[in-house]
MARNUDREN-800494 format. One record per residue (C-alpha): chain; x, y, z; residue number from 1. Coordinates in steps of 0.25 Angstrom, whole numbers. Layout:
N
unit: A; x: X; y: Y; z: Z; pos: NUM
...
This chain:
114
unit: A; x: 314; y: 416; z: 406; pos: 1
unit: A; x: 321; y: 414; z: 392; pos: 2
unit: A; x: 334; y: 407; z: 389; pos: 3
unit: A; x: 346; y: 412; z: 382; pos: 4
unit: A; x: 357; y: 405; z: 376; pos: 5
unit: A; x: 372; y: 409; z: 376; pos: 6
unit: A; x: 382; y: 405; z: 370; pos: 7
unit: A; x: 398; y: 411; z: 373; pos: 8
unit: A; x: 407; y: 415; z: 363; pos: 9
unit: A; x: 423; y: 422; z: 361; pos: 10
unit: A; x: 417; y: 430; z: 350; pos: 11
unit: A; x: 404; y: 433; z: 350; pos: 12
unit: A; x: 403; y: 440; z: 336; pos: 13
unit: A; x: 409; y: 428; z: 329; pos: 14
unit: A; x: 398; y: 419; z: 337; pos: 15
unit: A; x: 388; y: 428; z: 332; pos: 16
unit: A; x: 392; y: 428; z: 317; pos: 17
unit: A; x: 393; y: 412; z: 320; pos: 18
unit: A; x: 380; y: 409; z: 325; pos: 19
unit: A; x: 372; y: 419; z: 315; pos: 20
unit: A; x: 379; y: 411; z: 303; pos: 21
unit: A; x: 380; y: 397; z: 308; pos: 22
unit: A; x: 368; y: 396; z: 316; pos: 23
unit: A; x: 358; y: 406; z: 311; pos: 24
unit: A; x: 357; y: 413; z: 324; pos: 25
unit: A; x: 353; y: 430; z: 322; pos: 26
unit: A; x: 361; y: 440; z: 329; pos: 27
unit: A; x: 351; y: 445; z: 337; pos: 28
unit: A; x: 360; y: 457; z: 346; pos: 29
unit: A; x: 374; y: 455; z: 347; pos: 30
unit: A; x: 380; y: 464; z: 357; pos: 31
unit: A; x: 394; y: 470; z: 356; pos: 32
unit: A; x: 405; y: 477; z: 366; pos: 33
unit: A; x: 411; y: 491; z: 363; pos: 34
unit: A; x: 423; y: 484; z: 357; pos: 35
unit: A; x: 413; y: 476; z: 347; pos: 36
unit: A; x: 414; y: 462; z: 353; pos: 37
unit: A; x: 400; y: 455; z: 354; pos: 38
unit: A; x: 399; y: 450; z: 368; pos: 39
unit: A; x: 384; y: 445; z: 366; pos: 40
unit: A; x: 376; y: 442; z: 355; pos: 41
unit: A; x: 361; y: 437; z: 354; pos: 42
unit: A; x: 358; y: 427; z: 343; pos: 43
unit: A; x: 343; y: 426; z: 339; pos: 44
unit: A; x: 338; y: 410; z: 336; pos: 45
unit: A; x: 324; y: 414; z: 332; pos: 46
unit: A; x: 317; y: 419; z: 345; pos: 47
unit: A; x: 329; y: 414; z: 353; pos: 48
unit: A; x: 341; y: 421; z: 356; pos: 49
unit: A; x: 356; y: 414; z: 359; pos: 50
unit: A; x: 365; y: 423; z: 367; pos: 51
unit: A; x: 380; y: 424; z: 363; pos: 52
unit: A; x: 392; y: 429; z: 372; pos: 53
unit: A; x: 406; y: 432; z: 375; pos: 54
unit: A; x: 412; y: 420; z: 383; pos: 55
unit: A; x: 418; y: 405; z: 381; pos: 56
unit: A; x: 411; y: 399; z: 371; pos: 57
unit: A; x: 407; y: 384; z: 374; pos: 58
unit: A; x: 395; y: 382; z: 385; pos: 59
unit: A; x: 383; y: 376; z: 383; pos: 60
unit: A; x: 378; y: 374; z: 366; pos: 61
unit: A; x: 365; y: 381; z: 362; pos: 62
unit: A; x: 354; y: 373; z: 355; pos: 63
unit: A; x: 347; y: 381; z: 345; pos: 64
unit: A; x: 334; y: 375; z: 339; pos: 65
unit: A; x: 334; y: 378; z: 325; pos: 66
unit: A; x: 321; y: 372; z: 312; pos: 67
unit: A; x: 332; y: 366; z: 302; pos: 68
unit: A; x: 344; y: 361; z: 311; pos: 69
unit: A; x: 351; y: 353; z: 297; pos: 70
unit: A; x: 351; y: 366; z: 291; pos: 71
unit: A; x: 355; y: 374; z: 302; pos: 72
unit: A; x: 365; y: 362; z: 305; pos: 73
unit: A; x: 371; y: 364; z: 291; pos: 74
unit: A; x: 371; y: 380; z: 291; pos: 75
unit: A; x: 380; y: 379; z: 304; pos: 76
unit: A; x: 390; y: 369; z: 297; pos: 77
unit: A; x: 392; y: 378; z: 286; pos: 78
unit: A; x: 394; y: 390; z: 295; pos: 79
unit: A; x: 405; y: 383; z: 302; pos: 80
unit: A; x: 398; y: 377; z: 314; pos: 81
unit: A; x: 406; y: 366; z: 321; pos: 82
unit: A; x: 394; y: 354; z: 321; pos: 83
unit: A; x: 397; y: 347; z: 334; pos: 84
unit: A; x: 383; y: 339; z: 332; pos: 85
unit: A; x: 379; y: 335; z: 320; pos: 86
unit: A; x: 364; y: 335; z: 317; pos: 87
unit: A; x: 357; y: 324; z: 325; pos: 88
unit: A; x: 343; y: 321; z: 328; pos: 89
unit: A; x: 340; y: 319; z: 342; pos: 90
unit: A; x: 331; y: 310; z: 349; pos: 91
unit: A; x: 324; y: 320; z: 353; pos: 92
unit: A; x: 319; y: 324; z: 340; pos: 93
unit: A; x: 330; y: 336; z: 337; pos: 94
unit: A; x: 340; y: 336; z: 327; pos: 95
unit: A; x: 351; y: 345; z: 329; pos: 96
unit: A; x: 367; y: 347; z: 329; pos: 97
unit: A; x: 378; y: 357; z: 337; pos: 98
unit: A; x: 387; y: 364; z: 331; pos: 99
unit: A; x: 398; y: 372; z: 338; pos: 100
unit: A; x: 401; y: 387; z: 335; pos: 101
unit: A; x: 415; y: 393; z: 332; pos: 102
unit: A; x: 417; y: 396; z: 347; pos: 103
unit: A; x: 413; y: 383; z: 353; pos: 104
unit: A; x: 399; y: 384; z: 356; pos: 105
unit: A; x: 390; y: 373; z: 353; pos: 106
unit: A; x: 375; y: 376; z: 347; pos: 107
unit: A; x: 365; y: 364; z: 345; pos: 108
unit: A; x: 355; y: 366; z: 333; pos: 109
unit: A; x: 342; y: 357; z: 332; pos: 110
unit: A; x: 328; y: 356; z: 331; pos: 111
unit: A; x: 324; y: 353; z: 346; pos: 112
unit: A; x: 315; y: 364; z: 352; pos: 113
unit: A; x: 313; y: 360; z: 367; pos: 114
């Protein structure tokens, strides 16, 4: 069994141009109807893959495990992310922040690997 994430969103293409610049994700296939309008993309994060949709934007966050979360913290600011979390380092021995996308989805970034 394997476990994808998903994350909604009103505009699917403008979430993809988002994430690839704000939080390094890789369009991995982005699918498109006849009209043009993406209605689902798949957004590679190393060997992992985070599905995106058409829908209301706003359910449950993502938690991404990235190596440098300062720098990766500081790329997302300049590209616009709203910081919901500032970096923090957990007593669980994680340091991480959130950050929420244009359309209201909330993403957690840290070192944590379960």
């Amino acid at each position: 069994m394997k476990v994808y994430a998903l994350a909604r969103y009103h505009d699917c293409a403008a979430a993809v141009d988002f994430l690839t610049g704000a939080f390094g994700f890789e369009a991995h296939d982005v699918s498109r109807t006849d009209e043009g309008t993406v209605h689902h993309a798949e957004l590679r994060a190393g060997d992992d893959i985070v599905m995106l949709g058409l829908g209301r934007p706003g359910g449950p966050g993502v938690y991404v495990a990235v190596d440098d979360v300062d720098a990766h913290h500081d790329r997302a600011r300049a590209a616009g992310a709203k910081i919901i979390m500032e970096l923090v380092d957990q007593p669980y021995g994680s340091r991480e922040y959130a950050a929420e996308d244009p359309q209201g989805n909330a993403w957690y970034f840290g070192t944590y690997r379960p």
